[in-house]
C-alpha positions in Angstrom: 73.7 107.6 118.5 70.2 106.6 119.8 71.9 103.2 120.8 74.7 105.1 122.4 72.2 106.8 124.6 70.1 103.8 125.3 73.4 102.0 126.3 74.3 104.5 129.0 70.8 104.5 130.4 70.3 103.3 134.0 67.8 100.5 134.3 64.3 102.0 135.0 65.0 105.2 132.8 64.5 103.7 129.5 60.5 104.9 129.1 61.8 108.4 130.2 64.6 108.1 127.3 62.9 106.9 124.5 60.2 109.6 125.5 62.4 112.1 125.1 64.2 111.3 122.1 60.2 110.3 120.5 60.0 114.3 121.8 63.0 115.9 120.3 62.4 113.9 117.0 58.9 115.2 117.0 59.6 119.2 117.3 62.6 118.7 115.2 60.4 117.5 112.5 57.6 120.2 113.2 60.3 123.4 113.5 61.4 121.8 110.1 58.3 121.3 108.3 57.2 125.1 109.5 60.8 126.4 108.0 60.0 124.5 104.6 56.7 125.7 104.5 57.3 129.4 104.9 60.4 129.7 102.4 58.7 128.1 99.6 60.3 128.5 96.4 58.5 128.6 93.1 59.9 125.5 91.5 58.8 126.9 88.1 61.3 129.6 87.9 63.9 126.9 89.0 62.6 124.5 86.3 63.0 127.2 83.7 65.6 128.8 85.1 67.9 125.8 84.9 66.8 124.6 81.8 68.3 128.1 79.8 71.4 127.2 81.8 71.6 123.9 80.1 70.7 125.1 77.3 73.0 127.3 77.2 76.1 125.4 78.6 75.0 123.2 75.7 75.6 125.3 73.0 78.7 126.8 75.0 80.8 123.2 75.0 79.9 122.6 71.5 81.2 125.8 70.1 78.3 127.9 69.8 77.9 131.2 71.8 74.2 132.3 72.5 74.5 136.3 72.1 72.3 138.0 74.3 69.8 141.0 73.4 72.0 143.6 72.6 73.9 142.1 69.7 75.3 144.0 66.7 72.4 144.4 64.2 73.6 147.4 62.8 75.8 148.7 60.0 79.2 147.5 60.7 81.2 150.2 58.6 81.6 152.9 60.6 83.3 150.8 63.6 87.0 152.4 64.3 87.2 151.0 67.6 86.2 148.3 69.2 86.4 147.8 73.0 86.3 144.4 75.1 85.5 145.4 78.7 84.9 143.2 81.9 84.5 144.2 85.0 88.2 145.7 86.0 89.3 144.8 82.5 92.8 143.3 82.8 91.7 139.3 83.1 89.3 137.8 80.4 88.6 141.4 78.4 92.3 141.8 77.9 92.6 137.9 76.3 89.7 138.5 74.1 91.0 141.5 73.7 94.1 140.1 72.5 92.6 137.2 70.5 90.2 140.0 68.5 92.9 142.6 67.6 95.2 139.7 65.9 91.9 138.4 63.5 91.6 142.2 62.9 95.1 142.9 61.6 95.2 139.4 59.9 92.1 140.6 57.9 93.9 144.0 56.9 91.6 145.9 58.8 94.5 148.2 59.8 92.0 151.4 60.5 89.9 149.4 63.7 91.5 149.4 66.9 90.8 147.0 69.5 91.6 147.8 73.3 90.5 146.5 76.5 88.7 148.5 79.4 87.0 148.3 82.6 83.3 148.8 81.7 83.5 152.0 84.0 86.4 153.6 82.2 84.9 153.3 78.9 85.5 156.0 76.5 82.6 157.8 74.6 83.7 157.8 71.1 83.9 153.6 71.2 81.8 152.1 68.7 81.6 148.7 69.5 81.7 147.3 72.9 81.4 143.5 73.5 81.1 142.6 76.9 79.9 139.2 78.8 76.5 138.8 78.6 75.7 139.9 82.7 77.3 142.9 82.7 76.2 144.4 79.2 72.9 145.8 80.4 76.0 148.0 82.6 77.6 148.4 79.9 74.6 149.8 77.7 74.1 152.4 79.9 77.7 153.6 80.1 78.0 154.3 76.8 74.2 153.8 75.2 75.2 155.1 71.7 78.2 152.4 70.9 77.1 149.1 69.3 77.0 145.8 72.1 77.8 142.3 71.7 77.0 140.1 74.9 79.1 136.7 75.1 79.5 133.9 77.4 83.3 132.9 76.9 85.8 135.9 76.2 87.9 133.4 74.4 85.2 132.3 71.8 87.5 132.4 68.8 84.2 131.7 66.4 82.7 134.8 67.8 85.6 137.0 67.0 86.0 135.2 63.5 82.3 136.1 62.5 82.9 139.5 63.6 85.9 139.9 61.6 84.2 138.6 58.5 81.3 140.9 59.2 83.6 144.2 59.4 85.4 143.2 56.3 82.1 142.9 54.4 81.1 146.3 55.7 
């Protein structure tokens, strides 16, 4: 585009061209350098940040699924229900919702019944509430005296497997 210009500049204006494009490049460069100076990010917290996302999309595509904090450490036995929510829980919570209650009644566990909710319309007599791992903290306080399990993938078969095995040995 600098050609273009110089190409449709009458002879004798070239000094006052170039000049002004030397110009514009100039504060273009010092407006820029002012912006990047002042919004500084900490590239740290970016560093570390992205390396637990690799981490965990890692363990994610080869099966595994990182639980968060609030994972069931507790005695399994006195779980009746069992509640997958989501946010308005009719996508992913209903699935794994789906996928769960079939590995419950193929292990005989006929007395645990598993439903799917909205995290807001959770009941208070629910026992255990698995939820994806950014909204369990929400969750938590909803109902703080259910049991959590935080997830990544709603559909993590191996998740609800261990689960299963763990309520049939309690």
């Amino acid at each position: 585009s600098i050609l273009a210009v110089l190409a449709m500049t009458p002879k004798g204006a070239y000094f006052a061209n170039i000049a002004a494009i030397c110009a514009a490049m100039a504060v273009s460069f010092v407006v820029s350098a002012i912006l990047l100076k002042t919004s500084k990010v900490k590239e740290d917290d970016d560093i570390d940040a992205a390396t637990r996302r690799m981490h965990d999309m890692k363990a994610e595509s080869k099966g595994a699924s990182p639980l968060a904090a609030g994972d069931v450490t507790n005695d399994l036995s006195h779980v009746r229900k069992i509640i997958v929510a989501c946010d308005a829980g009719m996508g992913s919570s209903a699935m794994g919702a789906g996928v769960l209650r079939k590995k419950v009644q193929d292990a005989g566990l006929s007395q645990i019944s598993v439903t799917n909710s909205a995290i807001n319309n959770l009941p208070p007599d629910v026992d255990l509430v698995i939820t994806h791992r950014d909204l369990t903290e929400r969750a938590m306080r909803q109902v703080p005296q259910a049991q959590h399990i935080s997830l990544t993938n709603f559909l993590d078969s191996g998740l609800y497997s261990n689960l299963t095995e763990r309520l049939v040995a309690a």
